[in-house]
N, C-alpha and C positions, 0 to 999 in steps of 0.2 A: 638388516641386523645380522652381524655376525653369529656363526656357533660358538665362538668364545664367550658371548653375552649370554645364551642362551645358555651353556654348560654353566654359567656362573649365577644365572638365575634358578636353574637347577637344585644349587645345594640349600634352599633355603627353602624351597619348595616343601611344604605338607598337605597331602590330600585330604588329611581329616580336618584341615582348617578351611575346607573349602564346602564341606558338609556335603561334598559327591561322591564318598568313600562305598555309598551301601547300594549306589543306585546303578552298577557295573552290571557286575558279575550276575548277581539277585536277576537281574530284570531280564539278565538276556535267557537264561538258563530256564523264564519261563515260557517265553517264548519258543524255544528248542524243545520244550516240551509236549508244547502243542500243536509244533508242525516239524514234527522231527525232517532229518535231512533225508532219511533212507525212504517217506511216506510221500515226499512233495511229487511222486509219479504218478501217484493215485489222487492229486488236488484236484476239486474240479473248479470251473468257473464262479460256480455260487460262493466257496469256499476263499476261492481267491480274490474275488473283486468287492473294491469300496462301493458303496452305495447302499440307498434302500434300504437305511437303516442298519443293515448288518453287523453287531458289533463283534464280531468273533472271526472275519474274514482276515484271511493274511495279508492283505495292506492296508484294514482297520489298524491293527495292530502294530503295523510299519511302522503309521501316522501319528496314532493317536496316543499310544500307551507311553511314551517318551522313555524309549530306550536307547540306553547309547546315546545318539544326538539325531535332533529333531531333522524331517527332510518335510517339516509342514509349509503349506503357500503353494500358491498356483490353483491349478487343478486337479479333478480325477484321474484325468488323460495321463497326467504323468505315470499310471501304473499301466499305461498301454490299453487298457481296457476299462471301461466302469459303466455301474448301473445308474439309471435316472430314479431318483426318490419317486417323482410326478407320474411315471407310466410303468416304471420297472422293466423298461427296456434296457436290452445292451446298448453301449455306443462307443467309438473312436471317435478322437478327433473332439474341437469343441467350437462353438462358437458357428460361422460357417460353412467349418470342415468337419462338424460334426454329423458323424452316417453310422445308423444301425445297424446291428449287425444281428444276423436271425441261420437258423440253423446248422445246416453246413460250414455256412461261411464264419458264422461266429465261432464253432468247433477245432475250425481249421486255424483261426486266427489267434485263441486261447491256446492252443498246442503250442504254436510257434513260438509265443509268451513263454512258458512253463518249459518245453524244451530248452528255450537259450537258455534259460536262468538255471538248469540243470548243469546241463553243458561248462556257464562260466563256472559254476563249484566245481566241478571236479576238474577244471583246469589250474582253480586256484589251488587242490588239496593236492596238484602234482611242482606246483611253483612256478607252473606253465600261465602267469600272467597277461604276458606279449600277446597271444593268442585271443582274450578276450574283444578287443575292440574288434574284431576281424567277424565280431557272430554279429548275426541282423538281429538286435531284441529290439523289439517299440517300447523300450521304457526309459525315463530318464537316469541319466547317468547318476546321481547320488540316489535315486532310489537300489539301483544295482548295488550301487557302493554299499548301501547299508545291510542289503541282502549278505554279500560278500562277508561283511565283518560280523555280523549275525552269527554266523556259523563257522567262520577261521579267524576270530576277533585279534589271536595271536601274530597274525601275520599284517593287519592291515592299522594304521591310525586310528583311533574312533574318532571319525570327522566323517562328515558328507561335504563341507563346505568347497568346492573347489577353488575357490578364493583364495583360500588360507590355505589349502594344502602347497599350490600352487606358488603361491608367493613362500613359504616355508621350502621347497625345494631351490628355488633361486637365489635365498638365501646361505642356505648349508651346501652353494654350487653342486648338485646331483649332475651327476656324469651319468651318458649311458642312455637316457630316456630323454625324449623328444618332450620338452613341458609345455604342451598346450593342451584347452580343456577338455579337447575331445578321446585324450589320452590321462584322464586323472586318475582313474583307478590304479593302471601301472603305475605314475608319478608316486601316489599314495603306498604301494608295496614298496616299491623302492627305499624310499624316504624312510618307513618303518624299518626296511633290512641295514640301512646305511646306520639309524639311530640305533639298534640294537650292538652294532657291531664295536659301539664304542661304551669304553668300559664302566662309562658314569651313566649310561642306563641302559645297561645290561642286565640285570637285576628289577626292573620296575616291569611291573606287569600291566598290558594295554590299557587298562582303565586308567591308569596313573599317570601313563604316557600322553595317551590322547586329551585328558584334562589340560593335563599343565600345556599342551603347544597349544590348544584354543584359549586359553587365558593369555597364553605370551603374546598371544596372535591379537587378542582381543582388549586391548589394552588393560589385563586387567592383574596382572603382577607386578606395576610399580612399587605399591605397597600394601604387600598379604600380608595384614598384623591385624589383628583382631581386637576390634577397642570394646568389647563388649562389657568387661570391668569398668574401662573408662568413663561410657555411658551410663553403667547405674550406679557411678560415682556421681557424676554429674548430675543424675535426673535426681539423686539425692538432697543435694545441695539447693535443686530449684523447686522441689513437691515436697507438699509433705508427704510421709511416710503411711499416716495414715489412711489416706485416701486411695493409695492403692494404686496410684496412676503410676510409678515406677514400675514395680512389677509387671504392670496389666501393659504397658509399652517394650517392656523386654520381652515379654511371650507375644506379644504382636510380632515383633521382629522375628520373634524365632520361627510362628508360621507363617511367616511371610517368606522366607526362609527355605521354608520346606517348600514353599508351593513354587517356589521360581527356581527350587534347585540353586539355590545361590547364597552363599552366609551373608547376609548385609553386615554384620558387622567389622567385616572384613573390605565392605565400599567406601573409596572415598570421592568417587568419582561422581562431581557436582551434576554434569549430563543426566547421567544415568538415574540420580537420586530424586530429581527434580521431575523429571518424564517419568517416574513414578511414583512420585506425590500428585501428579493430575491426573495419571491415570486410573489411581486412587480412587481420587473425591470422584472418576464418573463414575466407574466400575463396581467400586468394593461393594456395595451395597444390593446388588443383582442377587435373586434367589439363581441359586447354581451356579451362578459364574465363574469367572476366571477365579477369582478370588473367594470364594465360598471356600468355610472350611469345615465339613463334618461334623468333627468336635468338639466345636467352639463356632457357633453361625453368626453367634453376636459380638463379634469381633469385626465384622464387615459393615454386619449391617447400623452398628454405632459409630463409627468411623474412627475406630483406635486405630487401624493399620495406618492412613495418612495423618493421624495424631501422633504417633510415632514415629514414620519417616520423619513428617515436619519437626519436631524435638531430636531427631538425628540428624537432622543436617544443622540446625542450631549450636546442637553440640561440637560440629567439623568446623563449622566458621567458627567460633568463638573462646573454642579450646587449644593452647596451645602445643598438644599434641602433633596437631595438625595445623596450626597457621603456624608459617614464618615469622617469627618477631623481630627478626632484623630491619634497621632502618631502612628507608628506600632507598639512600642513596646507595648503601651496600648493596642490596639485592642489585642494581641497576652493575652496578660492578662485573657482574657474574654472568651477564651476556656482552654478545660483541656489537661495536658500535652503529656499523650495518645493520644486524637486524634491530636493534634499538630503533635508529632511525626506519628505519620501513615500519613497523610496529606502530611507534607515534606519529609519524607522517600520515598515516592512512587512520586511525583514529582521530586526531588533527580536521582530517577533511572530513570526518562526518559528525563531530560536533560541530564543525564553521556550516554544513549545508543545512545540519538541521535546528541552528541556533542552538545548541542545548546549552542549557548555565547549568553553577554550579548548584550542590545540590540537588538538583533533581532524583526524586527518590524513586524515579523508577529504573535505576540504575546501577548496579556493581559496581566497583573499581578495587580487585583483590589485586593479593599475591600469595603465591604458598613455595615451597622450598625448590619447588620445576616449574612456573610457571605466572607471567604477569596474563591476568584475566579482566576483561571486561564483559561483562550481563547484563541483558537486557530486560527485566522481566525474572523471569524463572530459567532463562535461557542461556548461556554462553553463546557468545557473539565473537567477540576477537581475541584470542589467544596467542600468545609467544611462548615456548616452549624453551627451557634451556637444553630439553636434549627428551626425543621422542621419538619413535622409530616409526612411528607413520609421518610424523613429519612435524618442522619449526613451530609451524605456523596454524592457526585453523578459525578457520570464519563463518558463518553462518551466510545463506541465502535462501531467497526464496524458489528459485530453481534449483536444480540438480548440473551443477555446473560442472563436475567433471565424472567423471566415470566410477571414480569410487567415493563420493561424494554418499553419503550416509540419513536418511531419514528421519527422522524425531518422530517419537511415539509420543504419547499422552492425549492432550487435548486439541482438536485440529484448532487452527492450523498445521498443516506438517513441514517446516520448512527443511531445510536439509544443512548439513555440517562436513564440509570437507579440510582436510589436512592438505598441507602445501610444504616443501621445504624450502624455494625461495619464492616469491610472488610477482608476477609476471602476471597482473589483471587486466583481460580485455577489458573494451567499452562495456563489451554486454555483459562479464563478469560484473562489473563492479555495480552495474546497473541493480542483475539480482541480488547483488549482495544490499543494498542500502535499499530496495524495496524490502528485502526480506528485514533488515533493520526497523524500519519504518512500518512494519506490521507488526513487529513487538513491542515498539514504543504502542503504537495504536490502540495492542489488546493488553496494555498495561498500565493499570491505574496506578499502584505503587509494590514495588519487589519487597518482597515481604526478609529480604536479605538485605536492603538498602541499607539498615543501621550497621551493619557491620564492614560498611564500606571501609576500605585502609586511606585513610583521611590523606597521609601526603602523598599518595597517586595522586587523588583526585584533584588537590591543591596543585599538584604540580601541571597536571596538564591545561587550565585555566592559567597559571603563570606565564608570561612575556619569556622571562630570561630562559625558563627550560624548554619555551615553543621553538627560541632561535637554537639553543645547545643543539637540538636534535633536528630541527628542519630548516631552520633559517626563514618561517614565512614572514614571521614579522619583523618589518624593515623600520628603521628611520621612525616617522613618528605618529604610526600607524597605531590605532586605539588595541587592545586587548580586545577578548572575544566579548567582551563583558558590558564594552562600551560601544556597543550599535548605536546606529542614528537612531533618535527615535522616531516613532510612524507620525504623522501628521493627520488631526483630525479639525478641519475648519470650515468653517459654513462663513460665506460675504452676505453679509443682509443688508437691507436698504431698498428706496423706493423704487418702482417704474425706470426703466432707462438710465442709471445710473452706469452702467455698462458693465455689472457684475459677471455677466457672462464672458461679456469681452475682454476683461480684465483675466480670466480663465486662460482664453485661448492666448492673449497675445502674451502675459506672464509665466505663463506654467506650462501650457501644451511641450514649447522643446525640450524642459528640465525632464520631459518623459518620453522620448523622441531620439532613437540613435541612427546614423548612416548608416547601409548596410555595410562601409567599409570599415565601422569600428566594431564588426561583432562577429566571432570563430566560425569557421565550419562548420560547427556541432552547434551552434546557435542557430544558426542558417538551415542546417537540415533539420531542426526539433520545428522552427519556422515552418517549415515545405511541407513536413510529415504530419500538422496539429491542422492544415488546413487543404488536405486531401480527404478523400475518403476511403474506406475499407477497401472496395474494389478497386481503386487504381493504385494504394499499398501494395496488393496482392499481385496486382499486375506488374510493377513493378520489381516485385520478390521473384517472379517468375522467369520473366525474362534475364534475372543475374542464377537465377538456380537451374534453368531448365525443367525439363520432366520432372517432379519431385513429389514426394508425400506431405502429407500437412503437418506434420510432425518437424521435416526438415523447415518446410515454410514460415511453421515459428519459429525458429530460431534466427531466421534472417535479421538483419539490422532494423532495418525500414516497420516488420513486423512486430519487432520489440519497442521499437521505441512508440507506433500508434497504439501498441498497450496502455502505456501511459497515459493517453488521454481516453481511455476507454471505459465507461461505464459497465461493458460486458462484464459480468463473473464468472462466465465460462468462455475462453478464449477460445477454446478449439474451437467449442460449438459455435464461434459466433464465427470463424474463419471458413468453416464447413459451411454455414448458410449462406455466407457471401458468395462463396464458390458458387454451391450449386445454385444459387438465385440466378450468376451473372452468369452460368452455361450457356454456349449455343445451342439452338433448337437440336439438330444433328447428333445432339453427344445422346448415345444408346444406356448409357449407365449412369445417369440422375436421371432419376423419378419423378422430382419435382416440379408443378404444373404451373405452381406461379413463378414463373421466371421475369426479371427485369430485364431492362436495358439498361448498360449496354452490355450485350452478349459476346463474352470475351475467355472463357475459357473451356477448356475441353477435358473431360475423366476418362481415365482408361479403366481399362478391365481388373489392372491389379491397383488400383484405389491411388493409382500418380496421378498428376494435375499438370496441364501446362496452359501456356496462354496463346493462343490461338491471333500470331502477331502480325497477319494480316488484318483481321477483322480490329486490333486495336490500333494499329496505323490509319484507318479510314473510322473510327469512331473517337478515339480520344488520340489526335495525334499530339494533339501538347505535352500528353504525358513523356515522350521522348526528350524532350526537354526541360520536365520537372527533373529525369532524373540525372542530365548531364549537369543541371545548375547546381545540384546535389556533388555531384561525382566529379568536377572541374570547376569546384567553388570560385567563382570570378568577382570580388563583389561590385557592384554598382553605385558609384560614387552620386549619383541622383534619388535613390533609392531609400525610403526613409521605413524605419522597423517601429512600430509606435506600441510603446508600453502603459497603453491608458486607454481605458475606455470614456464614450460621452453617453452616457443618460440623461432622459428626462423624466421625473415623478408625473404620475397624473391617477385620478381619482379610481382606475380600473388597474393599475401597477400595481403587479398580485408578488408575494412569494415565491411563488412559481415561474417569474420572471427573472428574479433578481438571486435568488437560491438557485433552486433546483424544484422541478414540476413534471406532472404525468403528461405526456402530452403524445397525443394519437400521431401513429406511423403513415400518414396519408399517401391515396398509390400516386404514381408515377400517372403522366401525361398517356391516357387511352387504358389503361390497366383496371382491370375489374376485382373489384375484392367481395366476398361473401362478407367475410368478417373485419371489423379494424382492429387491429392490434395497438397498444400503448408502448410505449417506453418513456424513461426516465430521462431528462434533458436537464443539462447544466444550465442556470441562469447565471447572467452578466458577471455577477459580482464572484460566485463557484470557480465561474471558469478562469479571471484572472486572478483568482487567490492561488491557484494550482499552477496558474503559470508564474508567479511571483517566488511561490514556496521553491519551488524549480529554479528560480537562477536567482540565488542571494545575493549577489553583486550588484545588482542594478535596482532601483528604483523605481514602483509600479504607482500605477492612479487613479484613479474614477472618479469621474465628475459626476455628481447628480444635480443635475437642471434644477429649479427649483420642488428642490429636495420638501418643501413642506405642505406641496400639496397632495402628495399620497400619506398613502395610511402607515404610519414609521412603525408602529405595532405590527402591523401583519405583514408589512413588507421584511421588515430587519427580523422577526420573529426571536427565535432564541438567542440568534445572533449579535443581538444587540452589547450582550455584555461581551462579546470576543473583541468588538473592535475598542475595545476600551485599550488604552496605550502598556496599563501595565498587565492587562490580558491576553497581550497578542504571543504567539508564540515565541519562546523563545526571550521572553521578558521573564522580570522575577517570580510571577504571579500568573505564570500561561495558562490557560485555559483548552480545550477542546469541545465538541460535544456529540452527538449520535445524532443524523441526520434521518429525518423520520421518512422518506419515500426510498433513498438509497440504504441507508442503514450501514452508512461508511460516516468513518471519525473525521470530521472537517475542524481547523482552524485556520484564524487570521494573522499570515506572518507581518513579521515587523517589519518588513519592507514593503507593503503597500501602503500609499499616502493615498486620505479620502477628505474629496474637498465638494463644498456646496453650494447653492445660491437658495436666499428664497427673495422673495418680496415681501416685503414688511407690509405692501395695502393691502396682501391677502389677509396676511396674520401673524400679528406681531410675533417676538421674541417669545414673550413671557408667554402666550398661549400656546406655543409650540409644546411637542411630547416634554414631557419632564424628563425622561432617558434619554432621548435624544440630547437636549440639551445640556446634564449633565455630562455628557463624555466627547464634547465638540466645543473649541474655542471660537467665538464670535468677533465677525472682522464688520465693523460698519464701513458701507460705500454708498455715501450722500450725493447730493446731485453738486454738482463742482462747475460754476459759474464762470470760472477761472478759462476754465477749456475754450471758453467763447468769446474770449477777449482778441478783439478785431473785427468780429465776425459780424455783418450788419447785413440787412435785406433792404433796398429802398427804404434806405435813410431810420431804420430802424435797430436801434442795438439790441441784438440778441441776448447778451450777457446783462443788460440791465432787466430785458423782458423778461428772463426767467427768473432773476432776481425778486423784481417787483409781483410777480406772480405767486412764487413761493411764501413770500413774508405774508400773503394774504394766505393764502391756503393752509399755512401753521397756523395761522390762526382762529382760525375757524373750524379746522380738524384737530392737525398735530402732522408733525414732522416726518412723520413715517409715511404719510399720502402725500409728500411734496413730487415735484415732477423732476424725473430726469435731465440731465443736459444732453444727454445724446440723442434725444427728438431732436434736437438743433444743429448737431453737429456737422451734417453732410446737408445743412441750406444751404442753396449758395442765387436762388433767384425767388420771385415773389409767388410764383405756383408752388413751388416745392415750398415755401412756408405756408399757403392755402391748404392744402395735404397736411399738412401736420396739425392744423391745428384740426381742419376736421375730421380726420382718419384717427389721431392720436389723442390730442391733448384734450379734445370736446367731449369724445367719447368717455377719455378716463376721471374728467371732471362728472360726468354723469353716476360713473358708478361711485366714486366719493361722496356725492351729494346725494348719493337715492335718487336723481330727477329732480331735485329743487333747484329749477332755474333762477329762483330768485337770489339763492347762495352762490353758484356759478358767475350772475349776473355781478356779484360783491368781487368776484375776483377778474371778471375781465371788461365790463363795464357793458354800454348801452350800444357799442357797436357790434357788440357777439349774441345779446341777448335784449329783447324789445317788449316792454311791458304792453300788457291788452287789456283794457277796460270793458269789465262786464257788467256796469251796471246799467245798459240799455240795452241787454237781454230779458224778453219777457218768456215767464215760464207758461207753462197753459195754465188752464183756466179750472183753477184749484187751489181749495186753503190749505196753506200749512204753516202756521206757524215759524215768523221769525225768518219766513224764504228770502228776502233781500241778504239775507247773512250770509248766504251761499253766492254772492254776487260778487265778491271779493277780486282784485287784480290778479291776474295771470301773467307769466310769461314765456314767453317761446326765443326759440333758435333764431337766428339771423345767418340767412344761408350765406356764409362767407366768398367772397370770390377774388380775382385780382381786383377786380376794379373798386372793392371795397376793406378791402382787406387793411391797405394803409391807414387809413383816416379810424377804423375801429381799432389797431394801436395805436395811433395816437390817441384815442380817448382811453384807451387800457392804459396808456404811460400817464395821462393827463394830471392824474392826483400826485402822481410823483413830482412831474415836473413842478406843477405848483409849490411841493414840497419845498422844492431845489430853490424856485425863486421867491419863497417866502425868506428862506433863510437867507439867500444872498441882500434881500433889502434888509 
């Protein structure tokens, strides 16, 4: 930003409107008081270090008492020295370089302290600043800085930030001084003598000064106007009067106010306002806290303070003070067409990946007079900017994607917010960015700002004709986002052999089935990378990064993208266990005793990692080739990519199969474990909803075998209602829900189709689940006689046999126990019909009947089944009543063979034929 914008924000500038007018001068003057400059010779260590409670020490008082501007965060160390609470020892250093220090040596190393910081004042009280960085103090450089301005306030910026002093110098071009941070304090003098020398603040005294450049700096002089009238105008209009609740939310604002050093009613900044209405609802209520206020405790502890934001920011959407009321298409006017397009182009792709329709209310879609915004939640997400000095554009992620890339406070998650002026998004940016999307859609049931959406944004970006104005994606006579295919939900029922299954594989299986020559590079590696494992990921990270830290590791490609499929919550920690698990014996710095195979990496002393690529040449040497098929994508015209899974139901197919389940880490081949450890595993159907949700373009499937012989309650569990057609994501009526061992938000996208089989002689239609059945269309596949026309075995026709066998077995059952035609289909000689009848058709006549070979005998006659006369069996020798009754005909099997097989169909055909030639005479 220019110093012309700067001088011109200047004149409008008031420090009383910023309620920092008292907190200067006052605060530092007390501090001077109690560690004058001319006494700091005779400080001693107790005097001067944090720790151990001390609230009276002078870098208590640095830290704590919020003078000037904060230099809180990090650690102790940063004053060069401090006490431990736990032991009341001295210490340098933290973590483990932290070493105590005890008599001499701690006396010697306290001087040095107190010396430089002597020394740098009275270089600065001579203007001899250049000198400073030249003295050895062990203390961080904004704690010096603040020392400095403590006591020559006149001379220095009131900032510690090196950030913003930094970038403030490169902007007003400072000549003369080298601006890097290990030179900020000089930067910082300069900068002040450069601003003094000019005549539009020349006259502001350092308090006033160093406000206003951290607010310019901080985005927060857009617009210093104070709506505080406005507000108890408005809370007017919506309370009554008598209740109090107006008043009692203006003086919440105002101690809230006080306590953050900051006027809210001078915020209009949605970030800011939002990250403290959650930080609100956790904090306010804590005896003591942040938020505690002396005077008034039940202000916190009743929760007016976020009663009050929330009714403040009500007021900034809905008033138009502050919204833009000009139509959209004006406002669109007033940026340039480029960034419009980039803008919408990339909002575009993350309503098409995550199906969003219209409506959904857990979403923003503003404007205000600088700025088109979309929210996700309580969050701003993607921003266009019509003019902003940190930059166009600004987008949310879940990593910290560039260097100055900014945190969120409130309620964790913490994703992070960077400014961009044009957009230039890697893979991996954009990656974080739409996971970090995709975790506020997640932890948002509905934005309690939704209704104040600006209605023809969001009309417009579901429109055809303004998708093409700005991106051109939809062509020709390609549906709206509106009009997805819909998901398919069918179950084929029908008896035995009917070839319901087969009907699966040979109609459906390709419709889910691509070459690997018709699918991208980033297809192909998401492929490679979802069916490796951690350690040969890492090994592969290795060998493109060399020596590295795990820090760098994550960042790698290969490493971001097995995130993805990762159940881990802690990625480092799971990248450090793999490490050290898969260390060679040899490596002296892992500890760790249970190591696996294969043993592939090696730690050095300063906590680097490499892969040790001997040892993975002679243990996984295909990994050289997973990673060139990666890195020299070639695809393989044979090679088929299959987007469908095949299951089968059966009586032990748990939830924990098909969902997600605990299931023990079992060791490796030879490997001893004292303890079993558990984890969390994806079932069948988890794992291709994640991969579906992941590439919207294509069409996913899962077959479940006959689907109605497990348990549809405990298997589908809550699930059940997500695959309902208008509850899959992304539909009008989407659903989600909270997975109870992972405790991650799962739903079912509109691009997985799910198809079924059952057998109706297990159990019919009608006694199937009631929810199953309600949310699946039923396809009958009867047994089709048709298929066997030609088809005869020694002089016997197949197509009549299963005919004439059926019509008998309808009736005597019913239809649903008829036999398949595909027992017949692959006859082709007199054995292989022997086989079928008694491998298949005997066997499943048995379970139709219960055993009543008499009913059997009604459907295939007296050369399958042979009556046995029992009444010249005598029973012993004993009365009982009415015993000839038990003498009754029996009948048994007739063990079928070739050599009798024909002549018992022909007595099976025989009633027919008779049929045939009654009607012919």
């Amino acid at each position: 930003m220019s110093l012309e914008h700067l001088i011109e924000k200047s004149k409008t500038f008031n420090l009383d409107e910023v309620r920092w007018s008292n907190q200067g001068e006052n605060s530092r003057q007390e501090f001077i008081k109690k560690f004058p400059l001319n006494s700091l010779k005779d400080l001693t260590v107790d005097n001067y270090v944090q720790g151990a409670g001390n609230k009276n020490s002078f870098c208590y008082w640095l830290e704590f008492k919020k003078i000037l501007f904060g230099i809180g965060g990090g650690n102790a160390f940063k004053y060069g020295l401090w006490k431990a609470t736990k032991d009341n020892n001295y210490y340098v250093g933290y973590g483990k370089n932290k070493k105590q220090l005890l008599g001499e040596e701690l006396a010697n190393y306290f001087n040095t302290i107190k010396k430089g910081i002597i020394t740098a004042l009275a270089l600065v009280e001579k203007d001899q600043i250049e000198g400073i960085k030249d003295i050895n103090i062990p203390i961080r450089n904004d704690v010096l800085q603040k020392i400095m301005s403590m006591y020559y306030p006149e001379k220095f910026i009131a900032m510690g930030s090196p950030k913003t002093i930094l970038e403030f110098a490169h902007d007003i071009e400072l000549k003369g001084v080298e601006l890097q941070s290990g030179n900020v304090i000089q930067v910082n003098y300069e900068s002040n003598k450069f601003l003094r020398s000019r005549e539009e603040f020349k006259n502001w005294d350092y308090w006033k000064l160093g406000v206003f450049i951290w607010l310019y700096y901080n985005d927060e002089l857009e617009e210093i106007k104070n709506y505080r009238k406005e507000f108890s105008a408005w809370l007017a209009q919506n309370f009554e009067i008598s209740n109090g609740t107006s008043s009692s939310y203006i003086k919440a604002l105002d101690i809230l106010s006080k306590i953050l050093k900051k006027e809210l009613f001078t915020v209009t900044d949605n970030i800011f306002l939002n990250d403290l209405y959650e930080d609100l609802i956790a904090k306010q209520k804590e005896p003591n806290g942040r938020y505690f206020y002396k005077k008034s405790p039940s202000y916190g502890r009743k929760g007016f303070y976020s009663a009050a934001v929330s009714s403040y920011i009500q007021f900034l959407d809905t008033t138009p003070i502050h919204k833009d009321q000009e139509a959209f298409a004006d406002i669109l006017e007033k940026y340039s067409p480029d960034d419009l397009a980039t803008y919408f182009s990339f909002l575009f792709e993350f309503l098409n990946k995550y199906q969003i329709k219209k409506r959904d209310t857990r979403l923003l879609y503003s404007t205000s007079n600088n700025n088109l915004a979309f929210t996700i939640g309580q969050r701003l997400s993607w921003v266009l900017h019509k003019s902003n000095k940190r930059g166009k554009f600004g987008v949310l992620s879940i990593d910290k994607i560039r260097s100055h890339s900014e945190e969120f406070s409130g309620n964790r998650p913490f994703p992070f917010f960077t400014y961009f002026n044009s957009i230039e998004f890697s893979k991996e940016d954009k990656e974080s960015i739409f996971n970090g999307f995709e975790q506020e859609l997640n932890r948002t049931n509905k934005s309690s700002y939704s209704k104040h959406t600006n209605k023809e944004f969001e009309n417009a970006v579901f429109d055809r004709s303004f998708r093409e104005k700005f991106t051109g994606i939809i062509k020709g006579d390609q549906p709206d986002i509106s009009d997805m295919k819909q998901p398919v939900n069918t179950i084929f029922y029908g008896p035995p052999g009917t070839g319901k299954t087969f009907r699966l594989k040979q109609e459906y299986f390709d419709k889910y089935t691509s070459k690997e020559t018709s699918i991208s590079k980033e297809k192909h590696f998401e492929y490679v990378v979802e069916n490796i494992g951690w350690h040969e990921c890492l090994a592969i990270a290795l060998l493109d990064l060399g020596r590295s830290t795990v820090s760098n590791i994550m960042e790698h490609p290969w490493i971001l993208k097995k995130r993805e499929y990762s159940q881990a919550k802690n990625i480092r920690a799971n990248l450090w266990g793999n490490l050290q698990a898969h260390t060679v014996e040899e490596c002296p710095n892992v500890h760790v005793k249970k190591r696996r195979d294969p043993s592939l990496f090696y730690k050095h002393e300063d906590s680097t990692w490499e892969v040790v690529e001997d040892q993975l040449r002679e243990l996984i040497p295909e990994i050289f080739e997973v990673k060139k098929s990666v890195e020299e994508f070639n695809p393989d015209p044979d090679k088929e990519i299959k987007r469908y899974r095949f299951v089968t139901f059966h009586q032990s197919f748990s939830y924990e199969d098909f969902i997600e389940g605990i299931k023990p880490i079992l060791p490796e081949d030879g490997e001893e474990v004292s303890d079993l450890n558990y984890t969390i595993e994806d079932g069948v159907f988890k794992e291709l909803c994640r991969k579906a949700e992941a590439d919207p373009e294509n069409q996913y499937a899962i077959f479940i075998d006959e689907i109605n012989r497990g348990n549809i309650a405990q298997i589908f569990g809550e699930l059940i209602t997500l695959i309902e057609k208008d509850k899959r994501w992304g539909a009008d009526n989407q659903l989600s829900t909270l997975l109870p061992y992972s405790k991650k938000v799962f739903r079912v996208p509109k691009n997985l189709d799910i198809y079924g089989t059952m057998n109706t002689a297990d159990r019919s239609v009608e006694a199937l689940d009631t929810a199953l059945r309600r949310r699946f269309s039923f396809e009958e596949v009867m047994p089709d006689p048709e298929k066997l026309i030609g088809k005869s075995v020694g002089g016997i026709d197949l197509k009549e046999l299963l005919t004439v066998m059926n019509e008998r077995i309808e009736l005597l059952v019913d239809r649903d126990h008829t036999i398949g035609h595909s027992y017949f289909l692959e006859i082709s000689n007199q054995q292989e019909l022997v086989d079928a009848f008694n491998n298949k058709v005997i066997p499943l006549l048995q379970e139709y009947f219960y055993g009543d070979f008499g009913k059997i005998g009604l459907v295939l006659g007296k050369g399958f089944i042979q009556k046995k006369d029992n009444k010249k069996i005598k029973f012993a020798d004993f009365q009982y009543e009415n015993e000839d009754d038990f003498k009754n005909d029996t009948y048994t099997l007739v063990k079928i063979t070739e050599d009798n097989i024909s002549k018992a169909l022909e007595i099976l055909l025989r009633n027919k034929q008779s049929e045939v030639e009654e009607q012919t005479d």
